[in-house]
C-alpha positions in Angstrom: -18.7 -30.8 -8.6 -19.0 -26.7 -9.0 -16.3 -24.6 -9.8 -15.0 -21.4 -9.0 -15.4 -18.5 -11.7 -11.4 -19.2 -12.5 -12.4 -23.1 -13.1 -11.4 -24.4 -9.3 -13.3 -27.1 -8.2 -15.7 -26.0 -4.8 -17.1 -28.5 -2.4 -21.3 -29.2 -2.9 -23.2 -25.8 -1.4 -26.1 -23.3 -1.8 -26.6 -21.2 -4.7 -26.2 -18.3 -2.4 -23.3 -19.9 -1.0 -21.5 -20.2 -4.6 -22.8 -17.2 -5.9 -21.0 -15.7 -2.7 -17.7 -17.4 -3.6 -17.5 -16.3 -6.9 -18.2 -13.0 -5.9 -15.1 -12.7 -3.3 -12.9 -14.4 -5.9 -13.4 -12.1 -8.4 -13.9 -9.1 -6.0 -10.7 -9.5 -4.5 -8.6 -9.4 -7.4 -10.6 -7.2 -9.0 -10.4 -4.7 -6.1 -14.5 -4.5 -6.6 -16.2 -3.9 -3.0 -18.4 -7.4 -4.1 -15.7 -9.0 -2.4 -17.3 -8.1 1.0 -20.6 -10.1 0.2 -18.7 -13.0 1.5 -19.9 -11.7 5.0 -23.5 -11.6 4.2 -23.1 -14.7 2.8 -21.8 -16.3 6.0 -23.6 -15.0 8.1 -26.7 -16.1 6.3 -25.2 -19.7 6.3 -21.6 -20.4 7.3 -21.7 -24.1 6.7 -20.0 -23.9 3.5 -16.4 -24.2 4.7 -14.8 -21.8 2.1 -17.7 -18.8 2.8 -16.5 -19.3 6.6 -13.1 -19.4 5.5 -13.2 -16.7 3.3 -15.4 -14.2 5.8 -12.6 -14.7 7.7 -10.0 -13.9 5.7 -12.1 -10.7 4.7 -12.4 -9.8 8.4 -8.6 -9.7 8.6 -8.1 -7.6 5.6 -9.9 -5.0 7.7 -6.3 -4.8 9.1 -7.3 -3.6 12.4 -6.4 -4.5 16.1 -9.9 -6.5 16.7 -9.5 -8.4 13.5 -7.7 -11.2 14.8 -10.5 -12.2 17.4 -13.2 -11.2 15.6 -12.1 -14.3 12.2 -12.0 -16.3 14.8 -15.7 -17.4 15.0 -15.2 -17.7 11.1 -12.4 -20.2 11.5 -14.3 -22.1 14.1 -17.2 -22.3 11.4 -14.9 -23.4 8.7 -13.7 -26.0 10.7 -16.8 -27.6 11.5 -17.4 -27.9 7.5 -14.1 -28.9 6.9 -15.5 -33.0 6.7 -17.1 -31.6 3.2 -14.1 -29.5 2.2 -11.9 -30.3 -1.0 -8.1 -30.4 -0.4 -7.4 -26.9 -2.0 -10.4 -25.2 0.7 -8.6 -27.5 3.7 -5.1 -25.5 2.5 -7.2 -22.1 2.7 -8.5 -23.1 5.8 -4.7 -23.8 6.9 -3.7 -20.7 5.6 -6.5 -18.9 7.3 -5.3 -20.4 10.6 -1.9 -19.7 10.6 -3.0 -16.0 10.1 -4.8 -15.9 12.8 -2.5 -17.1 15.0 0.1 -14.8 13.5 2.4 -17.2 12.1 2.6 -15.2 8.6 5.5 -17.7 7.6 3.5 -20.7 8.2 0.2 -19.2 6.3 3.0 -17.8 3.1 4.1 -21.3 2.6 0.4 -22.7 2.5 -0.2 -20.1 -0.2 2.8 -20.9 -1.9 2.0 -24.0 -2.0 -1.9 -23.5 -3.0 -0.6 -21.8 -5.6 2.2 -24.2 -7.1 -0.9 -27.0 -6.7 -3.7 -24.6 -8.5 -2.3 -21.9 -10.2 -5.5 -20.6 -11.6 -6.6 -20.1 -7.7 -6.2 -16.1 -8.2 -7.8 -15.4 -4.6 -4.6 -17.5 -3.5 -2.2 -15.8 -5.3 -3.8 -12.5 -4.0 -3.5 -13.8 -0.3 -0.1 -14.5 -1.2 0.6 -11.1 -2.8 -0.7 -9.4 0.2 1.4 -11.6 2.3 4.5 -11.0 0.3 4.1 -7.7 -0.7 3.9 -6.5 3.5 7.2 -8.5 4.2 9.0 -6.4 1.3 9.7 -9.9 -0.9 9.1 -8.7 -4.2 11.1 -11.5 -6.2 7.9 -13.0 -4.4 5.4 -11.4 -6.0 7.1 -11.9 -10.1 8.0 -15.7 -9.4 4.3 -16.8 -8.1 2.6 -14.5 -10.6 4.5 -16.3 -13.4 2.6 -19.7 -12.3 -0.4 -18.1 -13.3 0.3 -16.6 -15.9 1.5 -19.5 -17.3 -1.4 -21.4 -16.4 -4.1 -18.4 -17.3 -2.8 -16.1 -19.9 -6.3 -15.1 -21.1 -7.1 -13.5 -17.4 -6.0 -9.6 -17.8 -5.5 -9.9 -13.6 -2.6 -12.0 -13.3 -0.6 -9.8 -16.5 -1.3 -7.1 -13.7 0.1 -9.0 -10.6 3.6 -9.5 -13.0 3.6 -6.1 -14.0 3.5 -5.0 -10.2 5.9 -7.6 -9.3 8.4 -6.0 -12.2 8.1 -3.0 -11.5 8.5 -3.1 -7.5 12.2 -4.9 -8.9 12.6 -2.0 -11.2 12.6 -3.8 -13.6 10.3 -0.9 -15.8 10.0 -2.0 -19.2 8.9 -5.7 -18.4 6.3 -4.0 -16.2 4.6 -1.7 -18.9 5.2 -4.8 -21.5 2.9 -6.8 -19.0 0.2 -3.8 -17.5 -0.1 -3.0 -21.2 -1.1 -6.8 -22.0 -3.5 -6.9 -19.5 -4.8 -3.8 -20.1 -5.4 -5.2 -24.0 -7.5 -7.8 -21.9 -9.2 -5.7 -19.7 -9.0 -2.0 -20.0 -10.2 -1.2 -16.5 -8.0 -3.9 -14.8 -7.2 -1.5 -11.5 -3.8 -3.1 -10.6 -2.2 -3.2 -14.1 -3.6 1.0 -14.3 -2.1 1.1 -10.8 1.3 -1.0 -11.7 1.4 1.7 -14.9 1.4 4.7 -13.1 4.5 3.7 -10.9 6.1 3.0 -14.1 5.4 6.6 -15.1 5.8 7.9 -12.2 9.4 6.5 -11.4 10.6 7.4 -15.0 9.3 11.0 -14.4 6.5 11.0 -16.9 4.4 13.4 -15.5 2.1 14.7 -18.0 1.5 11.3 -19.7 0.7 9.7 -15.7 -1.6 12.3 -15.6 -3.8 11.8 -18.8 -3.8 8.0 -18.2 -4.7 8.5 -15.1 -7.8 11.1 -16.1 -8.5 8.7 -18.9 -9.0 5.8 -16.7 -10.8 7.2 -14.0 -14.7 6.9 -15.3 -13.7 3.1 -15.1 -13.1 3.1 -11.2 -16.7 3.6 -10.0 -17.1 0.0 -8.7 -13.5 0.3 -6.8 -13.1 -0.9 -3.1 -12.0 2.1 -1.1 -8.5 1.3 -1.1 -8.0 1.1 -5.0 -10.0 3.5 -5.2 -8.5 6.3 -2.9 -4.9 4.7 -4.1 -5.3 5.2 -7.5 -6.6 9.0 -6.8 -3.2 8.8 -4.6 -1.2 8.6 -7.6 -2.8 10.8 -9.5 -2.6 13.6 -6.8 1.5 12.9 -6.8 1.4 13.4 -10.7 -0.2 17.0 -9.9 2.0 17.5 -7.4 5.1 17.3 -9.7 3.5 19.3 -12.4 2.8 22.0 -9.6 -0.8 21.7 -10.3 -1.3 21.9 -6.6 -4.8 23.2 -6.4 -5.7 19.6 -8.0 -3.6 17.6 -6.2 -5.5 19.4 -2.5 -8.8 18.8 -4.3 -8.0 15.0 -4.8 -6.8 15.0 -1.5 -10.0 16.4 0.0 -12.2 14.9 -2.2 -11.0 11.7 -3.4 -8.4 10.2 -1.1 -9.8 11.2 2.3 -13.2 11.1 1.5 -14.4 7.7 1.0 -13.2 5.1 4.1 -12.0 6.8 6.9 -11.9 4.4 9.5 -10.3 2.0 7.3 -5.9 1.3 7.4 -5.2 2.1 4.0 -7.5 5.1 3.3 -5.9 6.4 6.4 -2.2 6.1 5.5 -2.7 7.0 1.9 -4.2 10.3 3.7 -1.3 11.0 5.8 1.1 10.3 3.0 -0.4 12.8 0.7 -0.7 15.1 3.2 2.8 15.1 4.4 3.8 15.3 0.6 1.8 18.6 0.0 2.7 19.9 3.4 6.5 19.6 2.3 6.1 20.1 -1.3 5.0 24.0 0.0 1.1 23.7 0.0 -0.5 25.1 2.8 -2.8 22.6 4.6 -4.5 24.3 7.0 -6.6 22.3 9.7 -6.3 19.1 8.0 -3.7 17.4 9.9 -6.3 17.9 12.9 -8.9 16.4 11.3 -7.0 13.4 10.3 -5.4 12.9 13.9 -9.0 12.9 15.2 -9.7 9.5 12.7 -6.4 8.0 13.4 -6.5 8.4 17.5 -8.2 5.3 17.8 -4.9 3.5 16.4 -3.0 4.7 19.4 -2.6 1.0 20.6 -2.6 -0.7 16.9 0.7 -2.7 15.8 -0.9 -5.0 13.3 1.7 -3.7 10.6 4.5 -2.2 11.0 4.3 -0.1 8.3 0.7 1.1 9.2 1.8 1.7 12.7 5.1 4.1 11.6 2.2 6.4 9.1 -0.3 6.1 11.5 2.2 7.3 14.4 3.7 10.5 12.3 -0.4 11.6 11.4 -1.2 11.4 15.3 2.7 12.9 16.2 1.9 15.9 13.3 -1.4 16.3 14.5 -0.4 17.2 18.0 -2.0 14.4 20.0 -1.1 12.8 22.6 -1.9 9.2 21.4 1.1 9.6 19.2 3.5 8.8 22.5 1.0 5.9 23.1 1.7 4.6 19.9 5.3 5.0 19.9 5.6 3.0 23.5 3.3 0.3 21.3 5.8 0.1 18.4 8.6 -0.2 21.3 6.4 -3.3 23.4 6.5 -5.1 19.7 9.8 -4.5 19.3 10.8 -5.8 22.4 8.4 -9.1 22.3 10.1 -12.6 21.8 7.0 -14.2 20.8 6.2 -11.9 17.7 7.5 -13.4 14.7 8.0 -10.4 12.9 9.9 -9.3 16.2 13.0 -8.1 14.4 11.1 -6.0 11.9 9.6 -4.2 15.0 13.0 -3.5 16.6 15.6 -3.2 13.3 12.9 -1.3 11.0 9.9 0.3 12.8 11.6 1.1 16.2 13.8 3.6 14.9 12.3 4.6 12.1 8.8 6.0 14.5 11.4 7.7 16.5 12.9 10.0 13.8 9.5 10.3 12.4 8.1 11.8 15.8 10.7 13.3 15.6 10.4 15.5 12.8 6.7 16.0 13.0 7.5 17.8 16.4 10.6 20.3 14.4 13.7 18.2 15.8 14.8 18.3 12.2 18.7 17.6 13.2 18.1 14.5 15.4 15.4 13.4 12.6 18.0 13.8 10.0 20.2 11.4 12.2 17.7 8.9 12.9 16.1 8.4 9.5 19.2 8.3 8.0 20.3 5.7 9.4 17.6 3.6 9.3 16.4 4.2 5.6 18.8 1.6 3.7 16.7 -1.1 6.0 13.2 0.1 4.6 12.5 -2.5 2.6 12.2 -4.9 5.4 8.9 -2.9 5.9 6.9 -3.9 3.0 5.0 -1.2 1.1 5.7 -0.2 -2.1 8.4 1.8 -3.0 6.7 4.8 -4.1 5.1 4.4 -0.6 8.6 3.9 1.4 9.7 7.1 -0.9 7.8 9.1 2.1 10.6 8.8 4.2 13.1 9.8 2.2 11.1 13.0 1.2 10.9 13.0 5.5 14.6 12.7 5.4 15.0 15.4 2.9 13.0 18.1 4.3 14.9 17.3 7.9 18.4 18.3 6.4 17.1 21.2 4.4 15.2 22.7 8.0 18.5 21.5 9.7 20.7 23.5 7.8 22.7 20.5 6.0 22.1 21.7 2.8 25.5 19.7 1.5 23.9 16.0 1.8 20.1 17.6 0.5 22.0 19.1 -2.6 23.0 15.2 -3.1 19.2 13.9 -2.5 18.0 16.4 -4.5 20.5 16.2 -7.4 19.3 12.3 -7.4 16.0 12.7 -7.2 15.8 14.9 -10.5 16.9 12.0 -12.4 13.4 10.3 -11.7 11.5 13.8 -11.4 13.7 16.1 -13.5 11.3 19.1 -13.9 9.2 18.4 -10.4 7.8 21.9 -9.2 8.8 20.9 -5.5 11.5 19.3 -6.1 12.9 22.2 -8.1 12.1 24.7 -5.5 13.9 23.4 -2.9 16.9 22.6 -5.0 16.7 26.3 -5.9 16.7 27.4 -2.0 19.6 24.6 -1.7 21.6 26.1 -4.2 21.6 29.3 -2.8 21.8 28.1 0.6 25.4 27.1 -0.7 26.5 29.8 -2.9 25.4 28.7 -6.1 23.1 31.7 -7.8 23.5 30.5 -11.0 22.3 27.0 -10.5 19.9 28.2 -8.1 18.0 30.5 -10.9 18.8 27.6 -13.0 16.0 25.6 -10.5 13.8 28.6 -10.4 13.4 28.8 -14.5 12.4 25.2 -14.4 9.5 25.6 -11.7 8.5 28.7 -14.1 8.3 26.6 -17.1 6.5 23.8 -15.5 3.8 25.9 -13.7 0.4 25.6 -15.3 
């Protein structure tokens, strides 16, 4: 019997058809855009139940509202294979299946199960990464990735799948101790590079984030669009700190909204980074415009929840008028019984849309109100938290424009001890400190954005 390129057996099929499994295996954890040959292999011949399966699973990855409908055919194919299909490609299938029919919790314990069964089955830990990672369970994300690296310590990808699972538990130096090691593996492994730069990022290591960074980049050239545009994501919030903001509107421009623009995670990574320039003092000019016009076609979409709440403040900051569609979506999945993540929709997203909204249209006091008291639920959201820290810099700039400079002096007095010389960070502690009195603290802030300025 075949195996997989991580040593799993695979049922009897085409040399096209292995060749095509192999190449979504490793894709996929590789973040490599040969994951999406799967398609072309299926659609060539989708009688190999795992190239069905796994076309599928791809299709949903697309993370759009016609996904759903359009894996179906996929599952349909897989199942009429499924006679010739080995027990770990009948639990993908499962798994597969439960997504479709949105019963995440059902397709998480499939996973979890694939994984305890085969733990060097990478693409399942992946899956269950993804899984985990969008329902904020980040204990999740170490405990799984410690089956495989148990059972595959030579593989540099699952050292990078700890190290992000550390790190999103803060847990800092176990997560450089285990990007490092798979970076001694394989020094272009994307997510132990990406895992290392929240490390550096969180404990305010700006210059060094930005020469790893610039070091590693020659290495990304056969990046999916997402790891791709993510990694230039960080590097552009490196710049940012170090007030290099010329660099950090060029990455934006170039990099990070320049590759997949019809694609989920291109599209909140761009409304992220341009919210963070916008209110880190860089002038954006028409960009917000041009961004609403990709992101209008997502006036209906509640796949995520924490797509929808980024897609929603792009369209609200862009001044269209699919944002109120959008909102009145969020607000339907809030309000729907038969949604499993129901609660997410109505305790998390619900709320959290309506303060955004309302900032992005300059009610900065009744933003302040609303974000506040949603933000201590955030992680319920998924995301990482480098990604959830959007809405607290949301949060921030609503007190500052609504006059309650008392609770921003405490954000920003926090904030320093991750960031401690951040250019925009420092500037509007220095208007802060005025704001209440404080001259000499103020010019305090003011000589540290002089010293840091390139």
């Amino acid at each position: 019997m075949p195996a997989d390129l991580w040593g799993n057996a695979v049922s009897e099929g085409s040399r096209a058809a292995l060749a095509a499994i192999d190449a979504f295996a490793g894709g996929l954890v590789a973040y490599e855009a040969r994951a999406a040959t799967i398609l072309a292999a299926a659609e060539a011949d989708a009688t190999h139940p795992l190239v069905a399966t796994w076309a599928g699973v791809l299709t949903l990855l697309g993370e759009h509202e016609a996904a759903v409908q359009a894996a179906r055919p996929w599952l349909a194919a897989a199942e009429a294979g499924l006679d010739r299909a080995n027990p770990r490609e009948r639990r993908h299938f499962v798994a597969l299946r439960a997504w479709i029919d949105g019963a995440i919790d059902e397709a998480i314990l499939e996973l979890e199960t694939l994984v305890a069964e085969y733990p060097r089955d990478l693409t399942a830990l992946k899956l269950l990464h993804y899984h985990l990672f969008n329902r904020g369970d980040f204990p999740g994300l170490l405990r799984t990735a410690e089956l495989a690296v148990a059972a595959a310590p030579e593989l540099a990808y699952v050292h990078g799948m700890a190290a992000f699972g550390y790190e999103q538990l803060h847990l800092l130096d176990e997560a450089e101790a285990a990007a490092r090691r798979a970076l001694s593996i394989e020094p272009r492994e994307p997510w132990a590079q990406h895992a290392l730069a929240h490390v550096m990022l969180t404990e305010g290591r700006i210059d060094e984030g930005i020469g790893f960074l610039e070091t590693a980049r020659p290495g990304w050239t056969r990046l999916n669009s997402f790891m791709l545009t993510h990694l230039w994501w960080h590097l552009a919030l490196f710049y940012l700190s170090a007030g290099r903001e010329a660099d950090a509107l060029a990455a934006y421009d170039d990099q990070v909204w320049a590759v997949a623009k019809d694609y989920s995670q291109d599209q909140i990574g761009a409304v992220s980074l341009l919210a963070r320039l916008e209110m880190g003092g860089v002038a954006v000019g028409a960009r917000w415009q041009d961004l609403g016009t990709h992101l209008a076609a997502r006036k209906t979409d509640v796949v995520q929840p924490f797509l929808s709440v980024q897609y929603l403040y792009g369209l609200a900051r862009a001044g269209r008028e699919e944002a109120d569609a959008l909102l009145d979506a969020i607000a339907a999945a809030a309000a729907d019984k038969e949604r499993q993540d129901r609660l997410v929709w109505q305790q998390v997203a619900l709320p959290l849309a309506q303060g955004l909204v309302a900032h992005a249209r300059g009610g900065f006091a009744a933003a302040a109100e609303q974000l506040a008291d949603v933000l201590p639920r955030l992680i319920r959201l998924g995301g990482s938290h480098a990604q959830r820290d959007l809405f607290e810099i949301v949060l921030l700039d609503a007190r500052i424009r609504s006059g309650d400079f008392v609770e921003a002096q405490q954000m920003l007095a926090l904030r320093r001890a991750h960031d401690p010389d951040g250019v925009p960070l420092n500037r509007s502690l220095a208007a802060v400190y005025r704001a209440l009195g404080l001259p000499a603290l103020a010019d305090a802030a003011d000589a540290r954005v002089r010293a840091r300025l390139p």
